[in-house]
C-alpha positions in Angstrom: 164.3 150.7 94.0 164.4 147.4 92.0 160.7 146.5 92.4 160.3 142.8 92.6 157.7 142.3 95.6 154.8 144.5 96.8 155.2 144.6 100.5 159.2 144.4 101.3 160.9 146.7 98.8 158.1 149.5 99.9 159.2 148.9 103.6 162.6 149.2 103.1 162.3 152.4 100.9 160.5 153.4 103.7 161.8 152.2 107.0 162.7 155.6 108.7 158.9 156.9 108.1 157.8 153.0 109.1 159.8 153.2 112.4 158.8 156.5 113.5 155.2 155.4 112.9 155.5 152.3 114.4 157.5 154.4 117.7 154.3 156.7 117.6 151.9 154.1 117.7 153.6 152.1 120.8 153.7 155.6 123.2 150.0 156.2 122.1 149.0 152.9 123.6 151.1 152.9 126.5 149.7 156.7 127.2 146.5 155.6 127.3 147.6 152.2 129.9 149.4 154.7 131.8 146.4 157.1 131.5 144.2 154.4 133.0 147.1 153.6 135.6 147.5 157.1 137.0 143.7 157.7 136.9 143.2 154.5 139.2 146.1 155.6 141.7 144.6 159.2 141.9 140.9 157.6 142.6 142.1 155.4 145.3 144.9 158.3 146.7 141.6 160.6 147.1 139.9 158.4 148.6 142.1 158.2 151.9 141.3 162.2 151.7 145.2 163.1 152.0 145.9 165.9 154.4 147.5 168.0 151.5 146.8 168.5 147.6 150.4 168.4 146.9 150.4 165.1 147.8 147.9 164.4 144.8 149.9 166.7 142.9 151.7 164.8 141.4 149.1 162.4 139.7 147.0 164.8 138.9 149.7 166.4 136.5 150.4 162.8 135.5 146.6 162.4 134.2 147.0 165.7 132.5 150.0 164.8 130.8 149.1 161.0 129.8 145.8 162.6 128.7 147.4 165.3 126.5 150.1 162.6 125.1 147.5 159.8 124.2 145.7 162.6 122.2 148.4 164.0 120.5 150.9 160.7 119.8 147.5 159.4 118.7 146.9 162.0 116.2 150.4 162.5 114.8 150.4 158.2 114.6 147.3 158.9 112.6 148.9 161.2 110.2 152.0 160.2 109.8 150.6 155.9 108.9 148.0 157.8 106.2 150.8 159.6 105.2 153.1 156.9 104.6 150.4 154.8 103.2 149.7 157.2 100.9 153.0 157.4 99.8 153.4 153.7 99.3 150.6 153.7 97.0 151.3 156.5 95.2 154.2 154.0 94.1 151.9 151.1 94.0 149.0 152.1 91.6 151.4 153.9 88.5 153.7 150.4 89.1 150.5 148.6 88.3 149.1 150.6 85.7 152.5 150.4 84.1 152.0 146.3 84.4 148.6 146.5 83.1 148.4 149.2 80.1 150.5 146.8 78.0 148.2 143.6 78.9 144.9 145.7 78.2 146.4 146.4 74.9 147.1 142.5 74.1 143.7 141.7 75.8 145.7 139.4 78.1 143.9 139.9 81.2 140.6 140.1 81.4 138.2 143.3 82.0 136.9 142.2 85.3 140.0 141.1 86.8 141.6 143.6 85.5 138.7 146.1 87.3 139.3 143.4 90.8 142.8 144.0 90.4 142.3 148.0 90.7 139.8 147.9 92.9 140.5 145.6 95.8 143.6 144.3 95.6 145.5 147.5 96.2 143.5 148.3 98.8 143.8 144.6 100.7 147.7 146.0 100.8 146.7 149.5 102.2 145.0 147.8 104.8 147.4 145.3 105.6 149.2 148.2 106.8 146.8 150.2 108.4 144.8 147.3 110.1 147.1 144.7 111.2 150.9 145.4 110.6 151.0 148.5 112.6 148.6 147.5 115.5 150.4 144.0 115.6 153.7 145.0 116.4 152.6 147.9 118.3 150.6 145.6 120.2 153.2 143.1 120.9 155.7 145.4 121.4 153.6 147.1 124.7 153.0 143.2 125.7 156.7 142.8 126.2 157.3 146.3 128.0 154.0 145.9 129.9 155.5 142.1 131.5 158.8 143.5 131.8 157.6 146.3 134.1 155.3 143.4 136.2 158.4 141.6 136.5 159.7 144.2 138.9 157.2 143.6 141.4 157.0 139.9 140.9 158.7 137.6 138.5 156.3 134.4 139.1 153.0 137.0 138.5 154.6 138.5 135.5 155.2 135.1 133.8 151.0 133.7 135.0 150.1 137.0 133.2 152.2 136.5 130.0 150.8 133.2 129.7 147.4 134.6 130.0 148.2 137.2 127.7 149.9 135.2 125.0 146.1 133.5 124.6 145.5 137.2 123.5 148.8 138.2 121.6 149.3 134.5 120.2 147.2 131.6 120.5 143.6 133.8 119.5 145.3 135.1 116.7 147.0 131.6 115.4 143.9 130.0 115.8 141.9 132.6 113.7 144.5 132.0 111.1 144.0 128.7 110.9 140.1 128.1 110.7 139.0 131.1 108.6 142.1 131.1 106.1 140.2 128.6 103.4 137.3 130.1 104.2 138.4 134.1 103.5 140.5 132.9 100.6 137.1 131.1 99.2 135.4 134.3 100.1 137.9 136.8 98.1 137.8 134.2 94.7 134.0 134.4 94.9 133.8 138.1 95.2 136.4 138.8 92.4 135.1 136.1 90.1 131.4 137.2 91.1 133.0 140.7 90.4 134.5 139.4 86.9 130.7 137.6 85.8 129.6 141.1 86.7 131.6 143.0 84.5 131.2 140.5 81.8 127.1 140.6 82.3 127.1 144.2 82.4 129.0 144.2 79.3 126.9 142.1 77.2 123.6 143.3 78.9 122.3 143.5 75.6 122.9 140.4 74.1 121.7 138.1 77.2 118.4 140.5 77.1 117.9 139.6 73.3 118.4 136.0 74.0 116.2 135.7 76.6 118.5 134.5 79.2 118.5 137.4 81.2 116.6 135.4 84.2 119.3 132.4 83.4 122.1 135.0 84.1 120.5 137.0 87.0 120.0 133.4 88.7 123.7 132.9 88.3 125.0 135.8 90.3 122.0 135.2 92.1 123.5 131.5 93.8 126.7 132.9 93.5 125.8 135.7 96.0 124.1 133.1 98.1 127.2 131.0 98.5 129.4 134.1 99.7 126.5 135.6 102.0 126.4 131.9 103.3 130.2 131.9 103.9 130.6 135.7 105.5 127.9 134.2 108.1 129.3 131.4 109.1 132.7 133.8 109.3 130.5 135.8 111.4 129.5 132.9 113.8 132.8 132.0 114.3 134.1 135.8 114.8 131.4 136.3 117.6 132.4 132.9 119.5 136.3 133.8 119.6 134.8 137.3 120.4 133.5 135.7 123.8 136.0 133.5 124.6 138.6 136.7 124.3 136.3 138.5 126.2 136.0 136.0 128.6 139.7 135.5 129.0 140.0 139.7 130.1 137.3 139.0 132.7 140.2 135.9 133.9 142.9 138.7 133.8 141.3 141.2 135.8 139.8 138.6 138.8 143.1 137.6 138.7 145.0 140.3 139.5 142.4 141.6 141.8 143.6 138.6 143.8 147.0 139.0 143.6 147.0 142.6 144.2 144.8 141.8 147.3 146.9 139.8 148.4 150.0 142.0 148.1 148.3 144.7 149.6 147.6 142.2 152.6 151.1 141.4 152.9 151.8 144.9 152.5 154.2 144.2 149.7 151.5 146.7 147.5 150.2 149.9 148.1 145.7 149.5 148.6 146.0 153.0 146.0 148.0 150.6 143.4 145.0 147.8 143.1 142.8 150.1 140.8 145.2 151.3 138.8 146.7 147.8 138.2 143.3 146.7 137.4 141.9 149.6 135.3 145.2 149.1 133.2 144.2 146.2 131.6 141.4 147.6 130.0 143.3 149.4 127.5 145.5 146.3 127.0 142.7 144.6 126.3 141.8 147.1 123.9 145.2 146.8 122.1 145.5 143.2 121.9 142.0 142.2 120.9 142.0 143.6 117.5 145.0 141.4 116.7 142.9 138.2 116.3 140.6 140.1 113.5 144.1 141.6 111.9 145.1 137.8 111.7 142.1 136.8 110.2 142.3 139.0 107.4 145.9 137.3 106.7 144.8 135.0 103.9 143.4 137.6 101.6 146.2 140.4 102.0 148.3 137.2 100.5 145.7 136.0 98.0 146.0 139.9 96.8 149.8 140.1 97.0 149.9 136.3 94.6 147.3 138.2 92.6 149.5 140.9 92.0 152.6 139.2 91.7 151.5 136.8 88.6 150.4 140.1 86.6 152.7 139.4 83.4 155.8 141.4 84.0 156.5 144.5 82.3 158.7 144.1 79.4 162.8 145.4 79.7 162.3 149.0 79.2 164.3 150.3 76.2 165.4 154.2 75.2 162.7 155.7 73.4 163.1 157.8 70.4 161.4 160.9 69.7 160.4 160.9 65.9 161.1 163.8 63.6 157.5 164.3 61.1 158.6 167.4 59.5 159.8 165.5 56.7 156.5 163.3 57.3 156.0 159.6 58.0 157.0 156.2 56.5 155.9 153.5 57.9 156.8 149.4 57.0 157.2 146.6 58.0 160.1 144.2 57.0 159.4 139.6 56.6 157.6 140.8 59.8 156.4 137.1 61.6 154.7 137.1 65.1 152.6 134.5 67.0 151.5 132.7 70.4 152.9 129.5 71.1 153.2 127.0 68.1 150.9 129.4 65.8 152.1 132.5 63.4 148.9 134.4 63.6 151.3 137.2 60.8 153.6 134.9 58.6 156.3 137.3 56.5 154.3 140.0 56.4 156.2 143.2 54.5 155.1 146.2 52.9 156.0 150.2 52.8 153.6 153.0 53.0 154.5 156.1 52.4 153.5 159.3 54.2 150.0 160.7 53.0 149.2 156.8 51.5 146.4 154.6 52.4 146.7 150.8 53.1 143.8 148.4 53.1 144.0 145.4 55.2 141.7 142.9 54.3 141.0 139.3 55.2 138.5 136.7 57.0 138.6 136.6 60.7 141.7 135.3 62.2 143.4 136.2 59.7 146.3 138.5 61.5 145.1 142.1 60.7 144.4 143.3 64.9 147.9 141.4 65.3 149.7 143.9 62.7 147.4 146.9 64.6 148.7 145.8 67.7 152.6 145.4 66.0 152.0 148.7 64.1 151.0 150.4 67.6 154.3 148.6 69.4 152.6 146.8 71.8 154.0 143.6 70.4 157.5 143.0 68.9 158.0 140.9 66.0 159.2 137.5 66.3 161.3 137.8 63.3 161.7 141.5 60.7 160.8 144.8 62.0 158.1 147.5 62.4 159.8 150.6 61.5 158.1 154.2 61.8 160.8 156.5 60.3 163.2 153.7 60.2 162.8 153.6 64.6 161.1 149.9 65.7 157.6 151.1 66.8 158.1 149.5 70.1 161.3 152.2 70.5 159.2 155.1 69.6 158.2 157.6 72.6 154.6 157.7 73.0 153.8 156.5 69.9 149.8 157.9 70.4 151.5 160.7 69.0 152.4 159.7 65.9 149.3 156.8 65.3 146.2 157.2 66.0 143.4 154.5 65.9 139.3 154.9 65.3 138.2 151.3 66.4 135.3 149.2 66.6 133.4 150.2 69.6 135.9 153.4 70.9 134.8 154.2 74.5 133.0 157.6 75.4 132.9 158.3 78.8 130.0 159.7 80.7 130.7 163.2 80.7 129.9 165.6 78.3 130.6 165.5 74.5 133.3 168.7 74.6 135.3 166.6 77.0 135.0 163.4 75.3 136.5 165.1 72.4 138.8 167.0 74.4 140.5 163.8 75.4 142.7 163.8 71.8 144.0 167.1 73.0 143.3 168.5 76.5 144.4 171.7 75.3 142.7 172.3 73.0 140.5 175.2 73.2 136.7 175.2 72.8 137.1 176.5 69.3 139.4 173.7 68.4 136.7 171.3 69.7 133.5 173.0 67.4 136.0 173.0 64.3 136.6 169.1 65.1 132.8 169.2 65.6 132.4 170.1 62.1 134.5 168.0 60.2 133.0 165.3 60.9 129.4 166.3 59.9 127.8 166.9 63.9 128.6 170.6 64.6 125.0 171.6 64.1 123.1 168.6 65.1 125.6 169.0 68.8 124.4 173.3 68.4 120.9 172.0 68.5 120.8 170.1 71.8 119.4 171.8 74.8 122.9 171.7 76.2 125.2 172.1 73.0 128.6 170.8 73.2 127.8 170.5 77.1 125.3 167.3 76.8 126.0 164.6 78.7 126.5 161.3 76.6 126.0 158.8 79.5 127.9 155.8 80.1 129.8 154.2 76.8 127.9 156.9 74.7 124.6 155.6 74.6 122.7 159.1 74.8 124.0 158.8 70.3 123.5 156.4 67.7 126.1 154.5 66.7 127.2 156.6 63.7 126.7 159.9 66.0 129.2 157.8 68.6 131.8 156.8 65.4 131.7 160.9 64.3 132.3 162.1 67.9 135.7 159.7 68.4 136.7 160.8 64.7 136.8 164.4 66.1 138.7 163.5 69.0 141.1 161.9 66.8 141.5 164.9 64.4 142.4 166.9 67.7 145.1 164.4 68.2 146.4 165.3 65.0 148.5 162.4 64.5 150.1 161.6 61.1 149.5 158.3 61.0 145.5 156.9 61.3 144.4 153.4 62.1 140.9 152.5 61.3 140.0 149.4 62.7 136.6 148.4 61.2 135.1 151.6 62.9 131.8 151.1 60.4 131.1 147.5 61.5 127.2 147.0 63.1 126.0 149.8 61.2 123.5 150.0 58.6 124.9 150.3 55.1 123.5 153.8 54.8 125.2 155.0 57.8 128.4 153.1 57.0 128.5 154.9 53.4 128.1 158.1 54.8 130.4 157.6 57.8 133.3 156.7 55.5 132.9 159.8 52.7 133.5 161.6 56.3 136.2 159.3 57.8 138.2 159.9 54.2 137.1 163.7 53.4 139.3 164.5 57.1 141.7 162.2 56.7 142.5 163.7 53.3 146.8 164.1 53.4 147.7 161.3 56.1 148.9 157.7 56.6 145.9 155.6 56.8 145.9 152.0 57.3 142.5 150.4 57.0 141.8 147.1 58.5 138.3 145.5 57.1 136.3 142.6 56.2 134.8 144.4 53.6 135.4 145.3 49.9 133.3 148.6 50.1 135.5 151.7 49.3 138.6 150.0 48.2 138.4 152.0 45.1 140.3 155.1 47.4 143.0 152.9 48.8 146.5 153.0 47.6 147.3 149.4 48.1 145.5 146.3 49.2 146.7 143.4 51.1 144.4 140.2 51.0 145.4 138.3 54.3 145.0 134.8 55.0 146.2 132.6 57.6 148.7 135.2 58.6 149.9 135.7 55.1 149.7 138.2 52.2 147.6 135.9 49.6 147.0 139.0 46.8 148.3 142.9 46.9 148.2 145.2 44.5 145.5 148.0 43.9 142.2 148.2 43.1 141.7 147.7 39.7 144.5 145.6 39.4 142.9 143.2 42.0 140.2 143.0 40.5 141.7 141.1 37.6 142.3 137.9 40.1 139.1 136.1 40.1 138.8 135.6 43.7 139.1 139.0 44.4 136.5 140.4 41.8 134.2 137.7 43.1 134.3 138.6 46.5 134.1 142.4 45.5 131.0 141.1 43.2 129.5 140.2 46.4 130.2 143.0 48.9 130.4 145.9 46.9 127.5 147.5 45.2 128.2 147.4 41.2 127.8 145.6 38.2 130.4 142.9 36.6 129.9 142.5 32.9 132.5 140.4 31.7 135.7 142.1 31.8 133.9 145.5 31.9 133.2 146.9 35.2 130.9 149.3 35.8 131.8 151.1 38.4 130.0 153.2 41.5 131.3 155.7 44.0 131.2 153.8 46.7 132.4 156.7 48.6 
């Protein structure tokens, strides 16, 4: 199926399951009209106390069997709508993720909306289905049937009642549309951007608590909130006033056909058993058309969702993907590689080779292009001009390239579950002894052993039951039990305390000892280990070369001078292990 809407292509993929559901769902509300239909006929036949039970016989089967129908049609309408639903989002949600996994990458759509996209917009669709597409055309489906059927016993009757009922089927509905569709569209922006400021808030907790704006922010959300609770009651006014007047229009179609059905049954053109059972049947009617004006109502947000969804970036042409042979190990390069957004190169002709078991320094002032080459290295973004090879195969064309790179970032996310299963994550195979060798490595096998709950603590919600070192050590050892050849350390020391950050890097470089690193950094700290160095600025390669012969250019050894901890006397340095 070429995917290219959300609603229609899942229809049509699915239109056998869709019309059988749709079939179910008109015989379980005309079993239940012709439940009420039979049961009023029965009432009134008793009533004249016939001289024989087989002449009730009939009916009473008839109650029985509209009884047992309703139930069962009911049921299987039930299952067989959850069922298809289910199915249709089974498709939905990997289609989205597959939309979204790119853009999280590029940090081109934002956490919240991101998390408002997941959360409600997928399931406005599923209700769109279950609440309103189903019942509606069920509904008006037994509104044609239901005046075709009047029409045999009187063709003026049947077209007073259709009018009456299209106040139901049509004009109730239209009418809902019309007055709450700015008002539910106002309501679904100010949840999801409320939803969005939440996220963001939650996020930063700390930082609006240690500028002492936290009241400043809660007041916010606070007015926010205010505005949407003052919009869902004035929804709710409205609802309960159209609530009447349908209410009050049932009331019209039952004293009307009381009278007409008197007045057949005066004429003796009616049976005097038929007037409760063409009165009692529009009780369940009722009960099918009324829901259509709250199905209408919700209109305006299944289509703010479905817009939502549909300006999500596409997903880029999908290519072959290539399998990459290690044995031989890695080489990674890229070749007058340029990239940028709009009218700025963010990486100007940016070339180098690193050979397998090497070590790369990135290094540069902000903005100055290194997360771009992370994000090129990792193929989520192809080069405007040169190539990214990994094994002489553009990174972008390389099958699940987590296998091959892997990346210790900034702030990597722990989940809140226990620390054996946040380190599991790099290899969910791997078997508890794997994990406490990882555990080791990195220096936290016996400060884990000592916790009341070893390897089994919980480490709450982004990792905060550890220290920010303890938090950097943990997502090392998931990433030695992803064993990937090639490691990306994107300033994974940065907030720490220079102790910590010494000690965390003799660790990071100790494990890593044999693969393809690539460090990107502000600092100048540790350089001493590194292979190669590349000073960035402005997108382009300013100085390269290694250590010591870097630190013959002046701006280099100054910079070193001041980030590094050693001595510079005259053209003799004196060197410290950093690491």
């Amino acid at each position: 199926m070429k995917e290219k809407g959300w609603v229609i292509p899942y229809i049509k993929e699915q239109k056998h399951l869709f019309g059988f559901v749709l079939i179910l769902s008109v015989v379980a509300m005309a079993a239940t009209a012709a439940l009420l239909f039979t049961s009023g006929y029965l009432i009134s036949k008793s009533a004249t106390r016939p001289e024989n039970i087989l002449l009730v016989y009939v009916p009473i089967v008839a109650v029985r069997t509209f009884g047992i129908l309703r139930s069962v049609s009911r049921y299987v309408e039930r299952l067989a709508s959850h069922g298809l639903i289910l199915s249709i989002v089974s498709r939905m949600r990997p289609r989205l993720y597959r939309l979204l996994a790119p853009h999280a990458l590029k940090r081109r759509v934002k956490t919240g909306e991101m998390l408002g996209v997941l959360a409600n917009d997928i399931e406005h669709i599923q209700n769109m289905y279950v609440k309103t597409i189903f019942p509606s055309l069920a509904a008006l489906f037994l509104y044609m049937i239901c005046i075709m059927l009047l029409g045999l016993f009187s063709w003026p009757f049947a077209g007073l009642m259709a009018i009456y009922g299209l106040i139901l089927v049509l004009v109730l509905p239209i009418f809902s549309l019309l007055v709450v569709k700015a008002k539910q569209v106002r309501m679904k922006e100010g949840r999801h951007g409320l939803y969005e400021r939440l996220t963001d808030g939650i996020l930063g907790i700390s930082d609006w608590t240690f500028s002492g704006r936290q009241a400043s922010f809660v007041s916010s959300i606070q007015a926010e909130d205010r505005m949407l609770t003052e919009l869902e009651n004035s929804q709710t006014r409205f609802v309960r006033s159209r609530t009447f007047f349908a209410q009050l229009t049932v009331g019209v179609l039952v004293v009307t056909m009381l009278l007409w059905t008197g007045m057949q049954a005066e004429t003796g053109e009616l049976s005097k058993t038929l007037i409760a059972a063409f009165i009692l049947v529009i009780f369940p009617l009722a009960e099918a058309f009324l829901p259509l004006s709250d199905a209408m109502s919700d209109v305006p947000t299944y289509q703010n969702s479905i817009h939502r969804l549909s300006q999500l970036p596409e997903a880029e042409e999908q290519v072959s993907k290539t399998i990459i042979n290690t044995e031989d190990g890695v080489h990674l390069q890229m070749q007058n590689v340029s990239f940028g957004y709009e009218d700025r190169l963010t990486v100007n002709d940016v070339s180098f080779e690193l050979p397998s078991g090497k070590k790369l320094a990135l290094i540069g002032p902000s903005g100055a292009g290194k997360s771009t080459i992370v994000k090129l290295l990792l193929g989520a973004e192809r080069p405007m001009a040169g190539s990214v090879l990994l094994n002489d195969v553009p990174t972008h064309h390389v099958d699940e390239i987590a296998r091959y790179i892997g990346v210790l970032n900034q702030q990597p996310y722990l989940f809140d579950t226990s620390i054996v299963n946040n380190i599991r994550l790099g290899n969910p195979k791997a078997s508890d002894e794997e994990v406490y060798e990882a555990g080791k490595q990195v220096g936290l096998h016996d400060y884990i052993a000592s916790l009341p709950d070893g390897y089994h603590t919980s480490m709450l919600e982004t990792g905060l039951r550890f220290s920010g070192g303890e938090r950097q050590r943990i997502a090392l050892a998931r990433l030695l039990l992803q064993k990937t050849p090639v490691v990306i350390l994107d300033e994974p020391t940065v907030g720490l305390d220079a102790r910590t950050e010494k000690e965390l890097l003799r660790t990071i470089f100790n494990v890593l000892q044999g693969k393809t690193v690539v460090w990107i950094t502000h600092h100048l700290a540790g350089m001493n280990v590194m292979d190669e160095i590349l000073f960035l600025e402005e997108g382009a390669i300013k100085m390269r070369g290694d250590h010591q012969a870097l630190l013959r250019e002046e701006r280099y050894r100054h910079l070193y001078e001041l980030d590094a901890p050693f001595a510079v006397e005259t053209d003799n340095v004196v060197k410290k292990i950093v690491i």
